[in-house]
PyMOL commands that place a pseudoatom at each C-alpha (Angstrom):
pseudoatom trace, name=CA, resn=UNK, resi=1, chain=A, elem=C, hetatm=0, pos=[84.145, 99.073, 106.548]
pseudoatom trace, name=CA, resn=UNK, resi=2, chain=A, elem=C, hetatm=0, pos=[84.682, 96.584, 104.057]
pseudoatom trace, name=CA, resn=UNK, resi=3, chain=A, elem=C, hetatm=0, pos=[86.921, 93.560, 106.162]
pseudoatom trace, name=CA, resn=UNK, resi=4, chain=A, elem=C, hetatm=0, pos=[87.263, 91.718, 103.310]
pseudoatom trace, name=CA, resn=UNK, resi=5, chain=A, elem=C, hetatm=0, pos=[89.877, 94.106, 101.759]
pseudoatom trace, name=CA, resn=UNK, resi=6, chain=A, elem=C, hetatm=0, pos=[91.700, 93.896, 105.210]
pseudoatom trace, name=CA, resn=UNK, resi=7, chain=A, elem=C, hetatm=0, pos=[95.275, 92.637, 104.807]
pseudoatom trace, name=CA, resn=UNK, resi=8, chain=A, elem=C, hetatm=0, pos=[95.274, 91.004, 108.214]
pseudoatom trace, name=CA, resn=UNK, resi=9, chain=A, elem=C, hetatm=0, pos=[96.126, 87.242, 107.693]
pseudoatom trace, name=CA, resn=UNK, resi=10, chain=A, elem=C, hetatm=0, pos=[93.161, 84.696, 108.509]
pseudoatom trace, name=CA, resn=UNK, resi=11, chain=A, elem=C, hetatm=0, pos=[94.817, 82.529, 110.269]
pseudoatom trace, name=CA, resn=UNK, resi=12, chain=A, elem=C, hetatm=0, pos=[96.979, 83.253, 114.166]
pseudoatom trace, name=CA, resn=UNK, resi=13, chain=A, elem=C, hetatm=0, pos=[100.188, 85.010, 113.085]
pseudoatom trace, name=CA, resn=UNK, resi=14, chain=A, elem=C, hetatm=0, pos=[103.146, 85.360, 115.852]
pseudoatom trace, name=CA, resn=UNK, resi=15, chain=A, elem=C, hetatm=0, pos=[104.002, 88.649, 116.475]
pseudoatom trace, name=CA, resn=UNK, resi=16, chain=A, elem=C, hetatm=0, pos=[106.945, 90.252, 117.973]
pseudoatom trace, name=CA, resn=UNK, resi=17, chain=A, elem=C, hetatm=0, pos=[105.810, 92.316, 121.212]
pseudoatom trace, name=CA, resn=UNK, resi=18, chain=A, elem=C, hetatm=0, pos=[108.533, 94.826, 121.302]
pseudoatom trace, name=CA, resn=UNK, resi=19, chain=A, elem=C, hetatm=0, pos=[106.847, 96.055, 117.748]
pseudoatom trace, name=CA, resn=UNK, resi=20, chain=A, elem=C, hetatm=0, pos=[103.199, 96.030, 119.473]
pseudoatom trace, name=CA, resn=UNK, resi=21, chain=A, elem=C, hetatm=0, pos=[104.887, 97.869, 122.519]
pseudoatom trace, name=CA, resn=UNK, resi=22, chain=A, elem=C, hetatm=0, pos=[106.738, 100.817, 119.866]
pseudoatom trace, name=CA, resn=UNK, resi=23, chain=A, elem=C, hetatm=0, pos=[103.939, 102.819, 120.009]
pseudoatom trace, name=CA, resn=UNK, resi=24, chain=A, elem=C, hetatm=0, pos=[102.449, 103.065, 123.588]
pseudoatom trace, name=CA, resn=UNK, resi=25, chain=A, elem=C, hetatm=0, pos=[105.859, 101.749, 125.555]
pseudoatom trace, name=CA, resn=UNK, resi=26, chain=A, elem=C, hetatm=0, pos=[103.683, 99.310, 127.198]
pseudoatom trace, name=CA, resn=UNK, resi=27, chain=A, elem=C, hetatm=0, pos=[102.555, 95.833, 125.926]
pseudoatom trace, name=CA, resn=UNK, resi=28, chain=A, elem=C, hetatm=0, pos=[99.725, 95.469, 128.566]
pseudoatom trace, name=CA, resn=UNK, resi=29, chain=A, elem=C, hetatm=0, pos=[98.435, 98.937, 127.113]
pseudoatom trace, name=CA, resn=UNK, resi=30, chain=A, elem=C, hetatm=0, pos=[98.693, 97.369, 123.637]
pseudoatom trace, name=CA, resn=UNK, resi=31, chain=A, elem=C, hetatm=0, pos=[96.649, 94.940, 123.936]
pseudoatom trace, name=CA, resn=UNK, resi=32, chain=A, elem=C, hetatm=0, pos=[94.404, 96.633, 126.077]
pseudoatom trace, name=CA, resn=UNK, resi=33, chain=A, elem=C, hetatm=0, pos=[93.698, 98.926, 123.053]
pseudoatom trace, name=CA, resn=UNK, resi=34, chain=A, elem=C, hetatm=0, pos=[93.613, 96.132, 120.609]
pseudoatom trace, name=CA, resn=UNK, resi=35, chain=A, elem=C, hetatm=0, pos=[90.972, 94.219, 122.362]
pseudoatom trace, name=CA, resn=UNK, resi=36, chain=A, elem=C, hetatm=0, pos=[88.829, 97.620, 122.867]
pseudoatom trace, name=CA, resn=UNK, resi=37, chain=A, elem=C, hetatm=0, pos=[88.811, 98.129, 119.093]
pseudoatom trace, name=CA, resn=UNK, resi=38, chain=A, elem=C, hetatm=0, pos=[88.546, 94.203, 118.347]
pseudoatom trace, name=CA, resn=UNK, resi=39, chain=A, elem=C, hetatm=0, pos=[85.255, 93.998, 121.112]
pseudoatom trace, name=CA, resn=UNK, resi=40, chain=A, elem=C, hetatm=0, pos=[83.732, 97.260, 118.499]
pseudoatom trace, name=CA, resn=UNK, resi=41, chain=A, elem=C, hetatm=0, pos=[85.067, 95.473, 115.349]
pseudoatom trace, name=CA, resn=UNK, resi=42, chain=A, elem=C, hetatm=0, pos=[83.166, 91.988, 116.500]
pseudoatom trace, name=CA, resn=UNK, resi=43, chain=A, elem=C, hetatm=0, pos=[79.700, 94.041, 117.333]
pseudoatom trace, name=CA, resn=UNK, resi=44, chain=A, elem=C, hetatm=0, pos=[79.991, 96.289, 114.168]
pseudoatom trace, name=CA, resn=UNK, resi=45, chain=A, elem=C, hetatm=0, pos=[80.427, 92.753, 112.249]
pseudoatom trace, name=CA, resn=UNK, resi=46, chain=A, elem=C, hetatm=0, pos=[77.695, 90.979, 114.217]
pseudoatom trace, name=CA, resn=UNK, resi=47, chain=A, elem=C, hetatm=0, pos=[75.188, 93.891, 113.440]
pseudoatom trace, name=CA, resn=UNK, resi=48, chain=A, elem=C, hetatm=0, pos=[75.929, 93.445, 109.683]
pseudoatom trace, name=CA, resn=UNK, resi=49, chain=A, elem=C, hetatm=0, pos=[75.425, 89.913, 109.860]
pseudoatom trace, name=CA, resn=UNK, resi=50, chain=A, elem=C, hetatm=0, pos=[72.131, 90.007, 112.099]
pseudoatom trace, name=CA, resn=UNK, resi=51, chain=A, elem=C, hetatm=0, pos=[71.033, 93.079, 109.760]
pseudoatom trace, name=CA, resn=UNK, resi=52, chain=A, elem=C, hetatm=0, pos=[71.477, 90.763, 106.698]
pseudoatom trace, name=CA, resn=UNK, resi=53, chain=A, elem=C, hetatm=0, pos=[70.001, 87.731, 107.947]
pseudoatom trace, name=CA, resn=UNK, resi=54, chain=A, elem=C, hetatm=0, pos=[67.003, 89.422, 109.393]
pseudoatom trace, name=CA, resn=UNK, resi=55, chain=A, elem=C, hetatm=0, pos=[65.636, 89.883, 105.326]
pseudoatom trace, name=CA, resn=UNK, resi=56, chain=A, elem=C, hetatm=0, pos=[65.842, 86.157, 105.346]
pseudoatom trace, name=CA, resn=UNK, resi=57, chain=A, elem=C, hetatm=0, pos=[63.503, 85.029, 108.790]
pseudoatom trace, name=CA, resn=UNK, resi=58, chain=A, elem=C, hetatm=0, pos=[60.594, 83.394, 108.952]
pseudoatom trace, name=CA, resn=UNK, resi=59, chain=A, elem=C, hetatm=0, pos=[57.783, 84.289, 111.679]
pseudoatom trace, name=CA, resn=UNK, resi=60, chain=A, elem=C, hetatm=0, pos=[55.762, 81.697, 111.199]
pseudoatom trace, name=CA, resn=UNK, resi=61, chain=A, elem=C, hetatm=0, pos=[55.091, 79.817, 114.368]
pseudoatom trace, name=CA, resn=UNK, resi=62, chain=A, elem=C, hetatm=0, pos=[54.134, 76.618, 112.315]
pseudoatom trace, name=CA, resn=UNK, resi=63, chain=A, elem=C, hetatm=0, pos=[56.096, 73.553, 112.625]
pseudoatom trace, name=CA, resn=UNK, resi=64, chain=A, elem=C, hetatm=0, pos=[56.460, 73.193, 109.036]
pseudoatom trace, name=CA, resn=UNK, resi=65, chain=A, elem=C, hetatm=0, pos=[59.458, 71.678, 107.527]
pseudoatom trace, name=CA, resn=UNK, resi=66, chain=A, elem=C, hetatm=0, pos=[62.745, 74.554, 107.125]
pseudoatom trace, name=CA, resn=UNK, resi=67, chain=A, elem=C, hetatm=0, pos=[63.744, 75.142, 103.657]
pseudoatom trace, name=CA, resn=UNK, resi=68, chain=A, elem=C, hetatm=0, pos=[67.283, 76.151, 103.116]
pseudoatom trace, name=CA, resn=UNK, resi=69, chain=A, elem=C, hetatm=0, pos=[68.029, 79.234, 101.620]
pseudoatom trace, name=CA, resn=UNK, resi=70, chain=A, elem=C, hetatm=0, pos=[71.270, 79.371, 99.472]
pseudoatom trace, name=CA, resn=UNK, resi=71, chain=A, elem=C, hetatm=0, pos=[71.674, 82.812, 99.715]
pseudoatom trace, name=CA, resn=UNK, resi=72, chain=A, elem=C, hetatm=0, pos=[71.779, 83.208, 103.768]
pseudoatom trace, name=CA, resn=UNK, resi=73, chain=A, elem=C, hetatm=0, pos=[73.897, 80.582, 103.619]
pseudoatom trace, name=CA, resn=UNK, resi=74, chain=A, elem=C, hetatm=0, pos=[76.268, 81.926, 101.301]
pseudoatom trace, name=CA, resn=UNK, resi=75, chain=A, elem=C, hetatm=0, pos=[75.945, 85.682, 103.416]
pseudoatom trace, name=CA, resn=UNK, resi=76, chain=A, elem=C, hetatm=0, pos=[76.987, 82.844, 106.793]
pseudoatom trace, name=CA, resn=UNK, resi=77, chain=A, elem=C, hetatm=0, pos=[80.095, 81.181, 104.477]
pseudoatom trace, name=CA, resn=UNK, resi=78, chain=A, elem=C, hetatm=0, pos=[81.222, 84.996, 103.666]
pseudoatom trace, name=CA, resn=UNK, resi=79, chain=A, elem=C, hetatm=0, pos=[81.132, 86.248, 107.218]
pseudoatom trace, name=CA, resn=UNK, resi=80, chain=A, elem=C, hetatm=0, pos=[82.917, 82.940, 108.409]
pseudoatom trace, name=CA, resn=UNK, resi=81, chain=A, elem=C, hetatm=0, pos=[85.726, 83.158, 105.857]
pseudoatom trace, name=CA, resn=UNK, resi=82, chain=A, elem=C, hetatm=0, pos=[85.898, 86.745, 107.069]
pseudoatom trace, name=CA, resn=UNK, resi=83, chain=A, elem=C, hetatm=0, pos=[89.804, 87.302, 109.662]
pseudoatom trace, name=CA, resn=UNK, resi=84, chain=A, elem=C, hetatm=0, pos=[89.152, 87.228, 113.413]
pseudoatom trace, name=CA, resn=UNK, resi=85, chain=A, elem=C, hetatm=0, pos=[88.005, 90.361, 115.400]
pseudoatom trace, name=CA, resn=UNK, resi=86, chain=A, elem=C, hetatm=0, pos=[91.572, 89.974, 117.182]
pseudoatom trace, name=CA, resn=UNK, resi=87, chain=A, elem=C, hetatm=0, pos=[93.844, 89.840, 113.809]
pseudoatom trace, name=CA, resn=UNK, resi=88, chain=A, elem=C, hetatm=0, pos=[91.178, 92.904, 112.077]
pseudoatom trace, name=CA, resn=UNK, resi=89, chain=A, elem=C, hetatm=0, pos=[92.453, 94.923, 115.299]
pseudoatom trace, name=CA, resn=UNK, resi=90, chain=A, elem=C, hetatm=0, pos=[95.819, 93.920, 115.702]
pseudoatom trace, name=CA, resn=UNK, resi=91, chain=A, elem=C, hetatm=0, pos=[96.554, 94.411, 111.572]
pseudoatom trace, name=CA, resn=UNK, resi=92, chain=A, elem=C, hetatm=0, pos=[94.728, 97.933, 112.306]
pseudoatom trace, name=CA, resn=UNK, resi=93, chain=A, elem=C, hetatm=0, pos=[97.278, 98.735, 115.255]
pseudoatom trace, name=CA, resn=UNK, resi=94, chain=A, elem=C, hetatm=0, pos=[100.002, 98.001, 113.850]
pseudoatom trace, name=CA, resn=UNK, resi=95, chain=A, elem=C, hetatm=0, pos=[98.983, 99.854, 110.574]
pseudoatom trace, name=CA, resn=UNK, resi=96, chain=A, elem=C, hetatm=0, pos=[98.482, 103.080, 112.594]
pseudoatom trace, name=CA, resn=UNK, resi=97, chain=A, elem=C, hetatm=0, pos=[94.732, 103.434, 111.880]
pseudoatom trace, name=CA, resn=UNK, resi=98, chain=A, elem=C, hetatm=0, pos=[93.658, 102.577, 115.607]
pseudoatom trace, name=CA, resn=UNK, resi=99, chain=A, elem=C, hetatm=0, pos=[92.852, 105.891, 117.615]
pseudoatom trace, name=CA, resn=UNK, resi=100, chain=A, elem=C, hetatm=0, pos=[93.857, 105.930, 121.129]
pseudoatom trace, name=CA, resn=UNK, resi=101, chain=A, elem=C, hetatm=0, pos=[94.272, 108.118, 123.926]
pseudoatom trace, name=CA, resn=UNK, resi=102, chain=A, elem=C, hetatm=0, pos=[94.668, 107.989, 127.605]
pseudoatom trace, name=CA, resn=UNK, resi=103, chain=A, elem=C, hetatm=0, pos=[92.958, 110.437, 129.989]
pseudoatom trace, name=CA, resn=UNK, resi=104, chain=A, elem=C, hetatm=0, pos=[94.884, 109.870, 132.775]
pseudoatom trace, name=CA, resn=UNK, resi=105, chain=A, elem=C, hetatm=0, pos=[98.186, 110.857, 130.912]
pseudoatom trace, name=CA, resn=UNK, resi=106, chain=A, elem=C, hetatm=0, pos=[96.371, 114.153, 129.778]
pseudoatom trace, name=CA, resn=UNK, resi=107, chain=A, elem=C, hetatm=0, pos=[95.663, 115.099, 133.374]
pseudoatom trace, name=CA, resn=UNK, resi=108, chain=A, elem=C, hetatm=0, pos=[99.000, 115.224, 133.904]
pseudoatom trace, name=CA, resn=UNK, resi=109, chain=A, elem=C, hetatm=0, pos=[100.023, 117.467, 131.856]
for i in range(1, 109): cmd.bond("trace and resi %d" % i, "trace and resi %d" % (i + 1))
show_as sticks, trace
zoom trace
């Protein structure tokens, strides 16, 4: 997924909890869901990063000096410019694109 295209805001954004709460009834269940998807957006991020700077290392155990290498830094700049985990999830959530269900409701039924 390409979170650059995201329209969730970069910076912290106040929200109003009765609209998190609209879907599930619940605002502890809300943001229990949010942080499950933001936890899988932050690893899914971190493995693109670690994937990308991996072409770039060095395994050279050599104390020579460390050259700096414009492009990894400007793959670090882009994935630092790139929204929170948090605000990907919550924009997600409240766009309707977060799947969710809950077993224990199911059981019931």
């Amino acid at each position: 997924m390409d979170y650059k295209k995201s329209k969730a805001p970069v910076n912290t954004v106040t929200r109003n909890i009765m609209d998190l709460s609209k879907d599930t009834g619940n605002i502890y269940e809300s943001v229990a869901i949010i942080a499950k998807r933001a936890n899988q957006i932050s690893v899914e991020i971190k493995q693109d990063l670690s994937k990308k700077l991996a072409e770039f290392a060095s395994y050279n155990d050599s104390l020579e000096e460390v050259f700096e290498n414009r492009e990894q830094i400007e793959i670090s700049r882009y994935y630092e410019k790139l929204p929170k985990a948090t605000l990907l999830a919550t924009q997600e959530f409240i766009e309707g694109n977060v799947y969710y269900r809950d077993p224990s409701k199911e059981n019931q039924n």
